[in-house]
Backbone as a chain_set.jsonl record, in Angstrom:
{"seq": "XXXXXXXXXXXXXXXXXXXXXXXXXXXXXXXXXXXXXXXXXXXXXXXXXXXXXXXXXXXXXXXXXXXXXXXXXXXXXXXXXXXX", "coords": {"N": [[-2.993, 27.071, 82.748], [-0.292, 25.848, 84.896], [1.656, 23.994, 87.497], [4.605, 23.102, 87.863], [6.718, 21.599, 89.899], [9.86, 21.031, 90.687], [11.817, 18.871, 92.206], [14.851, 18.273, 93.293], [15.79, 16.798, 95.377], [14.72, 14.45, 95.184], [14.484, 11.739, 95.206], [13.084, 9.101, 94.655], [9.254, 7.559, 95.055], [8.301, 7.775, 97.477], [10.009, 9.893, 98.413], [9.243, 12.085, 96.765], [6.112, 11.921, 97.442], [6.785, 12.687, 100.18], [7.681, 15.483, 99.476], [5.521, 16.377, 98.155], [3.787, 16.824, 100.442], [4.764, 18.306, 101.992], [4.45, 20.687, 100.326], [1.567, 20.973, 100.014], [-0.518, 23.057, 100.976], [0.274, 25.192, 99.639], [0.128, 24.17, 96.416], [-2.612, 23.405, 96.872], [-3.971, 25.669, 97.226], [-3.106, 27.642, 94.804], [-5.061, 26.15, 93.412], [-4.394, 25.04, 90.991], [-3.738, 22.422, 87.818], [-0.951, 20.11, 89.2], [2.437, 18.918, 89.366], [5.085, 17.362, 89.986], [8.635, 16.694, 89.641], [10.969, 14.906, 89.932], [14.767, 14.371, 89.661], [16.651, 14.178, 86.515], [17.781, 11.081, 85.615], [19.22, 7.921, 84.311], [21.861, 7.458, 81.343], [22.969, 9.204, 78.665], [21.95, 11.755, 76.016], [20.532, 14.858, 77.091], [17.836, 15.511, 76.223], [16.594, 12.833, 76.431], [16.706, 11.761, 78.722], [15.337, 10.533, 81.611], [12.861, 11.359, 83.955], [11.445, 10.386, 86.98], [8.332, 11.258, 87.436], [5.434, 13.142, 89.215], [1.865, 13.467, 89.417], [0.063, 15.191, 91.392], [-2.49, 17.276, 91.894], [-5.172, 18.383, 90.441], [-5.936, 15.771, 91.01], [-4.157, 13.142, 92.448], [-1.784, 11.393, 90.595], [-0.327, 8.261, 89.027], [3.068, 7.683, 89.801], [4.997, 8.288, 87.096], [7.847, 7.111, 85.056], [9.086, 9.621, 82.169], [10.394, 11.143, 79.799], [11.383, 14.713, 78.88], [10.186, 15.018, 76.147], [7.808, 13.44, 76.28], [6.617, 14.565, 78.983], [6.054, 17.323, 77.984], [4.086, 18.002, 76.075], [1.902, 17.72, 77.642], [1.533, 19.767, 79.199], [1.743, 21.651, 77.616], [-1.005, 21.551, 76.389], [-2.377, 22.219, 78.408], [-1.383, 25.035, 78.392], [-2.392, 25.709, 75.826], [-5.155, 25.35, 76.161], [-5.955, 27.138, 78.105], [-5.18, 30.049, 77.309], [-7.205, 30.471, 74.912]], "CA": [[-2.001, 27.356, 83.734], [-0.052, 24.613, 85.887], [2.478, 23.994, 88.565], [5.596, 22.29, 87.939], [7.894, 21.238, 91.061], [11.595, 20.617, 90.538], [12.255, 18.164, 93.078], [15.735, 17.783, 92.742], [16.402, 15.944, 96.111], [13.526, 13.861, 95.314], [14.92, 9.763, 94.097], [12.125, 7.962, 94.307], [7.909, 7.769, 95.149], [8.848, 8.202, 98.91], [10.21, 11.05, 98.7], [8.471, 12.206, 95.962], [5.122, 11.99, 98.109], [7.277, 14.427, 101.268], [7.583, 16.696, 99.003], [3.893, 16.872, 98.05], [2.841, 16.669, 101.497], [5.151, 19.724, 102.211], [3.92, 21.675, 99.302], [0.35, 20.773, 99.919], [-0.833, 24.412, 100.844], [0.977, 26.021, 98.104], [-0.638, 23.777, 94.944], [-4.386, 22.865, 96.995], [-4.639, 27.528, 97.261], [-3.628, 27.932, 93.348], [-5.855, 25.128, 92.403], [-3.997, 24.35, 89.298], [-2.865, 20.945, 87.834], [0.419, 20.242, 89.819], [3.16, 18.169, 88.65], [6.298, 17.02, 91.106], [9.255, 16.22, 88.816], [12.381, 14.312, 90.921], [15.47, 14.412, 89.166], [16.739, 13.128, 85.798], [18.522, 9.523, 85.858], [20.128, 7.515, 83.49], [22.477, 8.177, 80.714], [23.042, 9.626, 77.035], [21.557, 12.947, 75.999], [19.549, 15.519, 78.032], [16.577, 15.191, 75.828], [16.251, 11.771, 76.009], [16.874, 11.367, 80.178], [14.027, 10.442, 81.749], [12.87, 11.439, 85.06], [10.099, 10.64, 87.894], [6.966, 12.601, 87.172], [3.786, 12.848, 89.842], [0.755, 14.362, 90.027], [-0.645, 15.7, 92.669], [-3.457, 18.11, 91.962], [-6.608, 18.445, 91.316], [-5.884, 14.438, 91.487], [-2.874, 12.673, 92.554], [-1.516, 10.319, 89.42], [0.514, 7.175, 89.676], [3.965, 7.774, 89.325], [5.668, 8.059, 85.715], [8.875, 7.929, 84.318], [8.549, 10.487, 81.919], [11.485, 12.159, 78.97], [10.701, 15.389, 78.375], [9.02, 14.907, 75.242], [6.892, 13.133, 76.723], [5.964, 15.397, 79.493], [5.824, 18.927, 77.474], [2.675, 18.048, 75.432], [0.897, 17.789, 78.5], [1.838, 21.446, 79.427], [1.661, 22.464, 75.882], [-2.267, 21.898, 76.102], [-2.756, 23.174, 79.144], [-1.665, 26.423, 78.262], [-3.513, 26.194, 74.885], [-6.628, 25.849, 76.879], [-6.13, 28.268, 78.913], [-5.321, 30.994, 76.101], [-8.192, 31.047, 74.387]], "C": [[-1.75, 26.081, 84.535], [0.994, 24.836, 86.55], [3.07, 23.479, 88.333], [6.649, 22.702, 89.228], [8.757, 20.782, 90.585], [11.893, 20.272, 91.684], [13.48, 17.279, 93.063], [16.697, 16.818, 93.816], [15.706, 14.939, 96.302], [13.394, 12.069, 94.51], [13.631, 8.953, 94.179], [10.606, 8.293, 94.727], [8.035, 8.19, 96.602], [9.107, 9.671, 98.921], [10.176, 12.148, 98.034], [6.999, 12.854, 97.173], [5.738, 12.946, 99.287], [7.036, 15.014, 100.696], [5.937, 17.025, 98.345], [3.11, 17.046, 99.518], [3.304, 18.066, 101.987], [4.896, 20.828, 101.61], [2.386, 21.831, 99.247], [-0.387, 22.032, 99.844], [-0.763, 24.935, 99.304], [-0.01, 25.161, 97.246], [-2.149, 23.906, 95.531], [-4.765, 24.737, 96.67], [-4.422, 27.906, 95.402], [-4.517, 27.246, 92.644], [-5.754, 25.042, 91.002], [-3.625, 22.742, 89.008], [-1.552, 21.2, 88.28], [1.07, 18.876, 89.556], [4.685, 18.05, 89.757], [7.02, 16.501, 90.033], [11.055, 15.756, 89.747], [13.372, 14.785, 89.798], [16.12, 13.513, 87.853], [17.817, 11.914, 86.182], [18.62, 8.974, 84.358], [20.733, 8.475, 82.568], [22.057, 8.74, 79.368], [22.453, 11.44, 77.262], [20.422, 13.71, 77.059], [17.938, 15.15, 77.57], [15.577, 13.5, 76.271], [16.716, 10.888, 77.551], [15.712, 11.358, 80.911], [13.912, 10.682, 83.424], [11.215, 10.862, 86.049], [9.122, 11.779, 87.592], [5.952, 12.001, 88.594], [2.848, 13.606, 89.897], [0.121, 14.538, 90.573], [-1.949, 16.261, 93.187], [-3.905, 18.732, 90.427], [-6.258, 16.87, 91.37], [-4.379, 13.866, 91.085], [-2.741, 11.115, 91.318], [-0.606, 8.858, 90.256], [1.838, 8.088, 89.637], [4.881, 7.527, 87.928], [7.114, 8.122, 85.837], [8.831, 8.709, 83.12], [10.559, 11.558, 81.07], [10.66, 13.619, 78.962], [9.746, 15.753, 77.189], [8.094, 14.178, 75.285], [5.582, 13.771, 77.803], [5.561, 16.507, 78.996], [4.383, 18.848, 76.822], [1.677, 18.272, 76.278], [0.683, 19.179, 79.258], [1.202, 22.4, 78.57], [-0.014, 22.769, 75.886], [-3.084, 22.193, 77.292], [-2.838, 24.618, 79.051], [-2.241, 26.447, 77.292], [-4.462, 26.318, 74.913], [-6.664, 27.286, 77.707], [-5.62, 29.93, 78.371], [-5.945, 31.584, 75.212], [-8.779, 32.028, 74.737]], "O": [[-2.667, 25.323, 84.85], [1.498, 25.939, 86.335], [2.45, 22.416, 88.36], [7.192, 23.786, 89.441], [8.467, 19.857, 89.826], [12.279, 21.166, 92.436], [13.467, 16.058, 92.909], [17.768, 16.273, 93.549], [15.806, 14.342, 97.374], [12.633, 11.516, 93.717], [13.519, 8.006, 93.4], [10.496, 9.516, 94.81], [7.716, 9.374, 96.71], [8.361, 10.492, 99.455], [10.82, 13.14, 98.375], [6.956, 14.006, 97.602], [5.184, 14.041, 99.38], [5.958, 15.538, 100.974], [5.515, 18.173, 98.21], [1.927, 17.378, 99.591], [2.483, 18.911, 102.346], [5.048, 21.915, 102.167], [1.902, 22.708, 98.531], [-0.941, 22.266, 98.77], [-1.483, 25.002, 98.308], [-1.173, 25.527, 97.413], [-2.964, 24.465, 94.797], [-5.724, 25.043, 95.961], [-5.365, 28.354, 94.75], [-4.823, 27.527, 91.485], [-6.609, 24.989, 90.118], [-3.278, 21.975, 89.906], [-0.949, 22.22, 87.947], [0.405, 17.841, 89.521], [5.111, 19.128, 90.17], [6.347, 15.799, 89.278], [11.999, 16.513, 89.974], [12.908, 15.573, 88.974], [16.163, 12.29, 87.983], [18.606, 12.053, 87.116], [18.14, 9.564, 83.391], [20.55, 9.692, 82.582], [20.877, 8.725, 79.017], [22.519, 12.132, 78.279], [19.59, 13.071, 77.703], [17.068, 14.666, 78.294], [14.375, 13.249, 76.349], [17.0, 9.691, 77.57], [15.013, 12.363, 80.784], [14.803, 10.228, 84.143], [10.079, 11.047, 85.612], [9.315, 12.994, 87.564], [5.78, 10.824, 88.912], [3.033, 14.626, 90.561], [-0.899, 13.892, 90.332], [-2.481, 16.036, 94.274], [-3.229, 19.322, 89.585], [-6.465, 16.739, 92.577], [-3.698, 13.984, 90.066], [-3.461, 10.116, 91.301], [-0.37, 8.573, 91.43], [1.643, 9.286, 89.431], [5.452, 6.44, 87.832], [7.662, 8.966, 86.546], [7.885, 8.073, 82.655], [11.418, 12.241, 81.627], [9.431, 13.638, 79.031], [8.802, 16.543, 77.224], [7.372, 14.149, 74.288], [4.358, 13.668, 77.717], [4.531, 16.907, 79.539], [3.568, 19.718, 77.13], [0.665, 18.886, 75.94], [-0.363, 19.488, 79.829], [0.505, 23.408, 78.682], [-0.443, 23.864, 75.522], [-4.298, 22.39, 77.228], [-3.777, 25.339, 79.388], [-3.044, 27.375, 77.393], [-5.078, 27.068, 74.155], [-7.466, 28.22, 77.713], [-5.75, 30.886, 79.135], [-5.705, 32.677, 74.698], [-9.733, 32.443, 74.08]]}, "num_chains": 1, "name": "protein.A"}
């Protein structure tokens, strides 16, 4: 199980980090991995638009940019752990 944030007023690590500081409650009480995702940027296809990633919880990451096929795997085996 994990937390993804859609932080879609969220351009850069700045304001990125508000929004974790405002959400802090919320992710530290489910104690899941938590994930802050700003908005996508540049062009071409959806797949292949890459956005700000951070993580927050149980430990705060650097900041990524981050396509979605890049991020989903990391989801993907979260819930396969947590399915067994």
């Amino acid at each position: 199980m994990a937390l993804v944030v859609f932080a879609d007023e969220a351009n850069d690590l700045g304001q990125l980090e508000d929004c974790a500081r405002m959400m802090y409650m919320h992710y530290a009480w489910h104690n899941v991995p938590t994930w802050l995702i700003g908005p996508q940027y540049c062009g071409g296809p959806i797949p292949q638009r890459r956005a700000n990633v951070l993580q927050v919880w149980p430990q705060h990451g650097p900041l990524e940019s981050l396509r979605p096929e890049e991020f989903n795997p990391r989801i993907e085996a979260l819930a396969t752990q947590h399915c067994k």
